[in-house]
N, CA, C and O atoms as a GROMACS GRO file, in nm:
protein
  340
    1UNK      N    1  -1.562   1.924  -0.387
    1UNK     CA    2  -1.662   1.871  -0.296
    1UNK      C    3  -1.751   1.984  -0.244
    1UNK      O    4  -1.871   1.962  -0.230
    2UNK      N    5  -1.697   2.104  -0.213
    2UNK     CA    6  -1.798   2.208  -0.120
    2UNK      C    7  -1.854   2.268  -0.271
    2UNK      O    8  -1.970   2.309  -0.264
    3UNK      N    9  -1.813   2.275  -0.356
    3UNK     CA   10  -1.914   2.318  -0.488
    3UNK      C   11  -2.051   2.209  -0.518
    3UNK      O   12  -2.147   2.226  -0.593
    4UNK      N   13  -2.029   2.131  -0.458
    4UNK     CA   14  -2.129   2.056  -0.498
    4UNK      C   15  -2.237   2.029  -0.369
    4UNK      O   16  -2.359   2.014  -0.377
    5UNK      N   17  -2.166   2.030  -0.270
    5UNK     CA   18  -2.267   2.080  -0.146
    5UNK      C   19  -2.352   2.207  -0.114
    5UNK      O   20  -2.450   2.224  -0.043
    6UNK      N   21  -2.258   2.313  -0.215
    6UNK     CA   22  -2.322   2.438  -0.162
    6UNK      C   23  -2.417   2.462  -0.373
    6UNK      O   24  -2.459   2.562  -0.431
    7UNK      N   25  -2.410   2.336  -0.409
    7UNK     CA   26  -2.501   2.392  -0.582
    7UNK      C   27  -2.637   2.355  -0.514
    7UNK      O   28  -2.685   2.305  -0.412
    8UNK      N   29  -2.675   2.424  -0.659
    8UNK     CA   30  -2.845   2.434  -0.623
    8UNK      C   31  -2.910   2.262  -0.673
    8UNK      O   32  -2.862   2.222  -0.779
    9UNK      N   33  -2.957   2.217  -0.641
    9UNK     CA   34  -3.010   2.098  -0.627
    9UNK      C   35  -2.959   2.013  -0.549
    9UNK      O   36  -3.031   1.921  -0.508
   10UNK      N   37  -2.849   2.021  -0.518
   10UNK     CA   38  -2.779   1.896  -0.472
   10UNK      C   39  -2.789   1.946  -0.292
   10UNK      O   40  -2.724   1.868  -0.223
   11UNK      N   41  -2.840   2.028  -0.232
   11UNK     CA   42  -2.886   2.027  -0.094
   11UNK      C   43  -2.980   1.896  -0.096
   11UNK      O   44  -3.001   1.868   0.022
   12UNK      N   45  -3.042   1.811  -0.175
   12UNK     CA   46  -3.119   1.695  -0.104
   12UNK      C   47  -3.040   1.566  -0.068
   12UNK      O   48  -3.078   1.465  -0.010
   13UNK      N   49  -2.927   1.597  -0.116
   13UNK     CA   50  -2.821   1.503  -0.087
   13UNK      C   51  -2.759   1.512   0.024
   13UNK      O   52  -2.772   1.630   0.056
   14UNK      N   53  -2.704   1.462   0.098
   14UNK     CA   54  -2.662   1.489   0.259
   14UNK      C   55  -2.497   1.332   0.294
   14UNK      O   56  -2.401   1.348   0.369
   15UNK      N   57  -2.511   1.278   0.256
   15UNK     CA   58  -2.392   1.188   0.215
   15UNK      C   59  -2.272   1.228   0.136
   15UNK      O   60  -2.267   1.136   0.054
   16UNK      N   61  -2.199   1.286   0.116
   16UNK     CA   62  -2.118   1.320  -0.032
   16UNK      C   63  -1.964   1.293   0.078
   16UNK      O   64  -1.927   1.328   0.190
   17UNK      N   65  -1.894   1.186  -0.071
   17UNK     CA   66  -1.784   1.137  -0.022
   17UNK      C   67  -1.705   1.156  -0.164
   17UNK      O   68  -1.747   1.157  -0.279
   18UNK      N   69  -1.566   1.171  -0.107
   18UNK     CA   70  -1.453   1.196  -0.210
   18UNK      C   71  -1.430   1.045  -0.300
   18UNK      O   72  -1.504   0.949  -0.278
   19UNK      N   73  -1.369   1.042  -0.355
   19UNK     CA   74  -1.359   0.909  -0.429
   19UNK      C   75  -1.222   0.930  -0.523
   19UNK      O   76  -1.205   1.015  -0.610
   20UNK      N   77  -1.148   0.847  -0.486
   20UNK     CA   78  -0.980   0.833  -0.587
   20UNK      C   79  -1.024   0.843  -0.727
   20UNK      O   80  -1.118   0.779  -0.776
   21UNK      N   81  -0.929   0.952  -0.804
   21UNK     CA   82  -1.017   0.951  -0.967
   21UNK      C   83  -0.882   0.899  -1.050
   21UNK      O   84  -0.869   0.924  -1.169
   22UNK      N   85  -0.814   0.847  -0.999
   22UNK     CA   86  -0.641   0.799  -1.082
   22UNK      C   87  -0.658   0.663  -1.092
   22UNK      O   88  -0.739   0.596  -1.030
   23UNK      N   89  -0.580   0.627  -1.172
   23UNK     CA   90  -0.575   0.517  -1.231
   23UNK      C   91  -0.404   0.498  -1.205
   23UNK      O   92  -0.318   0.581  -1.233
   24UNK      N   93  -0.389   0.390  -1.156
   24UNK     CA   94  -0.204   0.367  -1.170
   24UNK      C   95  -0.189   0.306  -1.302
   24UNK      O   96  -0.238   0.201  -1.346
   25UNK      N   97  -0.102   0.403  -1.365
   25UNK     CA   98  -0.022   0.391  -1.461
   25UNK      C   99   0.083   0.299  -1.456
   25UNK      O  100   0.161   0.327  -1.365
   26UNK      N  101   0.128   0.152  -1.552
   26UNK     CA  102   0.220   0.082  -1.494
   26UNK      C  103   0.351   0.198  -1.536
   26UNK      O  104   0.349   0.321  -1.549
   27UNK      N  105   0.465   0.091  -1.547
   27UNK     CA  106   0.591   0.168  -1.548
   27UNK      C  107   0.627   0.115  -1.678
   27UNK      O  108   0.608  -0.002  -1.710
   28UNK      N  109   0.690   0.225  -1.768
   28UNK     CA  110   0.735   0.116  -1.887
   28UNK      C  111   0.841   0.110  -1.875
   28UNK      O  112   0.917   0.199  -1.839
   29UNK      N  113   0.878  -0.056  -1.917
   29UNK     CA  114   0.958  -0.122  -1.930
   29UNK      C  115   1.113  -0.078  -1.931
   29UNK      O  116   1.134  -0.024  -2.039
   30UNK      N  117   1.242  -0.079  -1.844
   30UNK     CA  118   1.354   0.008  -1.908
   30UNK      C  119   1.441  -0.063  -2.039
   30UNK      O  120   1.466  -0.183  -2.055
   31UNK      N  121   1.467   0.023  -2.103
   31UNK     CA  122   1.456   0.070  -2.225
   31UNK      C  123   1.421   0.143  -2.347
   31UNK      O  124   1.469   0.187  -2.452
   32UNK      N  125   1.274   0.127  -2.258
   32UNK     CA  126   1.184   0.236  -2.412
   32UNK      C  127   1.128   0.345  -2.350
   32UNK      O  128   1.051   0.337  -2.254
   33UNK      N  129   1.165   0.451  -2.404
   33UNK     CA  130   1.140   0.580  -2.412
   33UNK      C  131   1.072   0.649  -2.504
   33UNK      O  132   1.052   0.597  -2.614
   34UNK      N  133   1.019   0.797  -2.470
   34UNK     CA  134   0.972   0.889  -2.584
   34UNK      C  135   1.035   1.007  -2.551
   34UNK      O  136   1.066   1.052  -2.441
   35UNK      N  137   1.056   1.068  -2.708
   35UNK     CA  138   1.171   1.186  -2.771
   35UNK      C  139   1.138   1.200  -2.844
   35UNK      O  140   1.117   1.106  -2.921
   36UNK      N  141   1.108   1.332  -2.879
   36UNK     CA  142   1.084   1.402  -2.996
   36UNK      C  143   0.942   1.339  -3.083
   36UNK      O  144   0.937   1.290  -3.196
   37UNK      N  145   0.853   1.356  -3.001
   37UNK     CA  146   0.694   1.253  -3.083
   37UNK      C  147   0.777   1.061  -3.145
   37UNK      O  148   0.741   1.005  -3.249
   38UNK      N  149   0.872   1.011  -3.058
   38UNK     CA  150   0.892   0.903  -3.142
   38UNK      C  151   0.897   0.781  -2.988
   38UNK      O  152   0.942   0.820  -2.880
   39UNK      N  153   0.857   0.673  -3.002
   39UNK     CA  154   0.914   0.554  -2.937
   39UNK      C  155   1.048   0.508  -2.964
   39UNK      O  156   1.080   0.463  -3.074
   40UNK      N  157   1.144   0.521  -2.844
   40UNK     CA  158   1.255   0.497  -2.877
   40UNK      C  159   1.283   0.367  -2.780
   40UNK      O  160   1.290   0.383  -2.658
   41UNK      N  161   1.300   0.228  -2.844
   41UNK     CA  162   1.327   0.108  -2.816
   41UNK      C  163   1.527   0.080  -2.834
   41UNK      O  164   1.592   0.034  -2.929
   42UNK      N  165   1.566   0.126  -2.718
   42UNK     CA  166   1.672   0.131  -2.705
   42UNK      C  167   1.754  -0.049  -2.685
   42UNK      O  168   1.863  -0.092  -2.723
   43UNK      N  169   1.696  -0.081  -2.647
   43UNK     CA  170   1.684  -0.245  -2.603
   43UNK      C  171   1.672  -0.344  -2.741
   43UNK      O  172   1.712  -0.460  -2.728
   44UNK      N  173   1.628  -0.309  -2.848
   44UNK     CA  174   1.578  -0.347  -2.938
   44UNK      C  175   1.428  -0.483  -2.898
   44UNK      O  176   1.415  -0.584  -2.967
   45UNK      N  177   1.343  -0.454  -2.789
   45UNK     CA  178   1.276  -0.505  -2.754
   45UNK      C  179   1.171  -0.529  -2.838
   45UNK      O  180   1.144  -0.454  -2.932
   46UNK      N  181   1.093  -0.655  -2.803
   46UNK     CA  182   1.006  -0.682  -2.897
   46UNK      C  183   0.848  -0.584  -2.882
   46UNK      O  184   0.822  -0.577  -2.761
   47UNK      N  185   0.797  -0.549  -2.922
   47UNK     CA  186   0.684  -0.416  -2.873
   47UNK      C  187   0.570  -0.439  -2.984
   47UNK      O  188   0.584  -0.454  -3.105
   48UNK      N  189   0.458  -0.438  -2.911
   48UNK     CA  190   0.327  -0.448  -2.997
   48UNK      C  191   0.223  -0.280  -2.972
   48UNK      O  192   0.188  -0.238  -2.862
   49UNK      N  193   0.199  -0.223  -3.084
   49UNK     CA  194   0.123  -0.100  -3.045
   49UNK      C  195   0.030  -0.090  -3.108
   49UNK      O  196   0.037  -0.100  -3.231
   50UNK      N  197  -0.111  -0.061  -3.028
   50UNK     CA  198  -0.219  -0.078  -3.108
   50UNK      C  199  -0.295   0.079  -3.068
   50UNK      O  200  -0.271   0.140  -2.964
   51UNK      N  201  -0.369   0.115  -3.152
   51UNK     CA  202  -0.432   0.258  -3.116
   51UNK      C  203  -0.529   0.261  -3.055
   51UNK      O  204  -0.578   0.152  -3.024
   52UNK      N  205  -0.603   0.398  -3.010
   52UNK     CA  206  -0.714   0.319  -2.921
   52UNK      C  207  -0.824   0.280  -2.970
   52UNK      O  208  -0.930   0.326  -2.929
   53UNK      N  209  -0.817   0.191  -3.066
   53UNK     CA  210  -0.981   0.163  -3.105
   53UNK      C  211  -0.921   0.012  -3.121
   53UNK      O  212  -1.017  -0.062  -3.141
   54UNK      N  213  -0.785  -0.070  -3.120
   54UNK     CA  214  -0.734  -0.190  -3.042
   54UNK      C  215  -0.695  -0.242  -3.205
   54UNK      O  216  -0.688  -0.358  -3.245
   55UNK      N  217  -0.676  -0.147  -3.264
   55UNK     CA  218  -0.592  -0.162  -3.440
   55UNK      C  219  -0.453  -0.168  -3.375
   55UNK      O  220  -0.401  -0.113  -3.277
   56UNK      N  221  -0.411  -0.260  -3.473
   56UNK     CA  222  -0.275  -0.301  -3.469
   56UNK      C  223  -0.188  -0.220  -3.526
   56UNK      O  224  -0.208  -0.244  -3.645
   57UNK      N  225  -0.106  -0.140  -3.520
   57UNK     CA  226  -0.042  -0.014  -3.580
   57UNK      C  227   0.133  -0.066  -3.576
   57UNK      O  228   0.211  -0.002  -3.646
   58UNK      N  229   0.181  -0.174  -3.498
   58UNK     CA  230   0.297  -0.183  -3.497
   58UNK      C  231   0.335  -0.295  -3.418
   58UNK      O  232   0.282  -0.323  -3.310
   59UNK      N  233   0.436  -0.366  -3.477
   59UNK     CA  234   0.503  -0.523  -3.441
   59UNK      C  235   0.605  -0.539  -3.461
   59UNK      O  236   0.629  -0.612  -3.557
   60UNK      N  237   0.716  -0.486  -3.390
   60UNK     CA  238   0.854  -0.566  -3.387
   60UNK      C  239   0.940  -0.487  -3.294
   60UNK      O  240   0.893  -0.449  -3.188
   61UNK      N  241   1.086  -0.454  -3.332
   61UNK     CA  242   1.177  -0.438  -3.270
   61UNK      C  243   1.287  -0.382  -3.257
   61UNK      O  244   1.392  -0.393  -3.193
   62UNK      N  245   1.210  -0.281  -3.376
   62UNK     CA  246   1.330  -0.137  -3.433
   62UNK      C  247   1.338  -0.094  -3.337
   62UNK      O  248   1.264  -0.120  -3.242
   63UNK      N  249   1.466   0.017  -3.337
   63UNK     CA  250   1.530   0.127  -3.227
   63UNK      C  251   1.401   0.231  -3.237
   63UNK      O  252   1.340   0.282  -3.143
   64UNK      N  253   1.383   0.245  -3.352
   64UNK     CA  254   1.314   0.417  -3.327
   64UNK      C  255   1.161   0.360  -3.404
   64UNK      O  256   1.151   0.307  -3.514
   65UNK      N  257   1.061   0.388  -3.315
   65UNK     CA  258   0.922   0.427  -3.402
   65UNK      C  259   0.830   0.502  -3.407
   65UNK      O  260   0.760   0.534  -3.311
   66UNK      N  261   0.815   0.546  -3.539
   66UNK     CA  262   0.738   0.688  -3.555
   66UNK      C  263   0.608   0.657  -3.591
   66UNK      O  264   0.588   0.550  -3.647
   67UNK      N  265   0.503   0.742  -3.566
   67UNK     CA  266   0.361   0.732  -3.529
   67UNK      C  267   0.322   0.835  -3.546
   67UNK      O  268   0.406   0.924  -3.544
   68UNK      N  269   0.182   0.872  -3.570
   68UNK     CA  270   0.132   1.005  -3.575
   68UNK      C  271   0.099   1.029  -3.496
   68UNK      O  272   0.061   0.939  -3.421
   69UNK      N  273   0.086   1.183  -3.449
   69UNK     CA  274   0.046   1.203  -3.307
   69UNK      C  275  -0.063   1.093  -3.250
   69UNK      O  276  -0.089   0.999  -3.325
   70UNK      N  277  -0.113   1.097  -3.152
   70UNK     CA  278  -0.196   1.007  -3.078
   70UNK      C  279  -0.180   0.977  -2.955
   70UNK      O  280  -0.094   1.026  -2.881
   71UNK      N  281  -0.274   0.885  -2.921
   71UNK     CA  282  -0.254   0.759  -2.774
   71UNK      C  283  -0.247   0.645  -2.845
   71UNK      O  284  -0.290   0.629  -2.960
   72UNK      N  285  -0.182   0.549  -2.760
   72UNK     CA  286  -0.180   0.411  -2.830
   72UNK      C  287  -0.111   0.341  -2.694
   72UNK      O  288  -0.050   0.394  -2.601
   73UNK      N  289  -0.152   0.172  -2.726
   73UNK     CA  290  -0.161   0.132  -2.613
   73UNK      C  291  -0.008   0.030  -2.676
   73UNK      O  292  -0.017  -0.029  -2.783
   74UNK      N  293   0.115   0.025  -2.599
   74UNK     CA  294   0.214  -0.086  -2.610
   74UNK      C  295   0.227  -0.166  -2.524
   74UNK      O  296   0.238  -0.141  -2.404
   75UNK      N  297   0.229  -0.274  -2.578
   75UNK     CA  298   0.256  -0.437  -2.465
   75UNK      C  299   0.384  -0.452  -2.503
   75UNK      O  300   0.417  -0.455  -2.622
   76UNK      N  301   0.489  -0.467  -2.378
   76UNK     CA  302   0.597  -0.511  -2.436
   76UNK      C  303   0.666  -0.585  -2.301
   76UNK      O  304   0.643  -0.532  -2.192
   77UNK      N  305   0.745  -0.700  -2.306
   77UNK     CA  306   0.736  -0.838  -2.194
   77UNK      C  307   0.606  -0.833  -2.188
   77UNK      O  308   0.518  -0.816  -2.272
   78UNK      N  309   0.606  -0.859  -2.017
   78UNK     CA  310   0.467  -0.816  -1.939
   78UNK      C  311   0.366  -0.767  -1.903
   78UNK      O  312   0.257  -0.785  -1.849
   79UNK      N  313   0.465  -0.666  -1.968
   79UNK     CA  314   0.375  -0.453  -1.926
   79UNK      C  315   0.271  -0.463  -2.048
   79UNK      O  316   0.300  -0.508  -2.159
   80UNK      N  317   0.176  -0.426  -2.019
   80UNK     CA  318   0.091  -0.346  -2.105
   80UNK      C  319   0.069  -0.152  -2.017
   80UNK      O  320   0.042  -0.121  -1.901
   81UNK      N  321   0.098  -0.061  -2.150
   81UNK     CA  322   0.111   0.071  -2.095
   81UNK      C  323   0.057   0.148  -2.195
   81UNK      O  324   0.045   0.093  -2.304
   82UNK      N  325   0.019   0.268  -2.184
   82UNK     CA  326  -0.072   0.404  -2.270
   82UNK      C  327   0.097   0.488  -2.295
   82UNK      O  328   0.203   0.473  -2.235
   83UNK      N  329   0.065   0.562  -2.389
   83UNK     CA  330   0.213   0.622  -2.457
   83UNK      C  331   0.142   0.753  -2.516
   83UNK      O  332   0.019   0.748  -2.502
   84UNK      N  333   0.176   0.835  -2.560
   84UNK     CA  334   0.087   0.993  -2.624
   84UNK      C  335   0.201   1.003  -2.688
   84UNK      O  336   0.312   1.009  -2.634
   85UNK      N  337   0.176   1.006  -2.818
   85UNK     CA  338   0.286   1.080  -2.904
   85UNK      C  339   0.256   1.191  -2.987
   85UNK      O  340   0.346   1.245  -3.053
   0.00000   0.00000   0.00000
């Protein structure tokens, strides 16, 4: 905030307020975990994972699933959650 009060242009501004930059992350689901770059569905839960461009990359209910590195988004019950592998 004081970097941007004390930069050069921004003296015509006279208002400057902080603003929350987080996003709540839900909680995933217990059971599934990550180890070793892998989704580990301990539960044998049912899990949908799509990458981020909303491709379908994975559907079912194995113990262990492997992925290439990335982000990808899993819905599994209720939860929809972000994962980095």
């Amino acid at each position: 905030m004081e970097a941007y009060k004390t930069a050069s242009g921004w003296s015509y501004f006279t208002n400057f307020q902080d603003l929350a930059t987080s996003v709540n992350q839900p909680e995933r689901p217990d059971g599934l975990s990550i180890s070793d770059g892998k989704l580990i569905n301990a539960e044998g839960q049912f899990i949908e994972i799509n990458d981020m461009n909303g491709r379908p990359v994975y559907r079912g209910t194995d113990a262990t699933v492997s992925l290439p590195s990335g982000v990808y988004i899993v819905r599994c019950k209720s939860s929809v959650f972000k994962i980095t592998l």
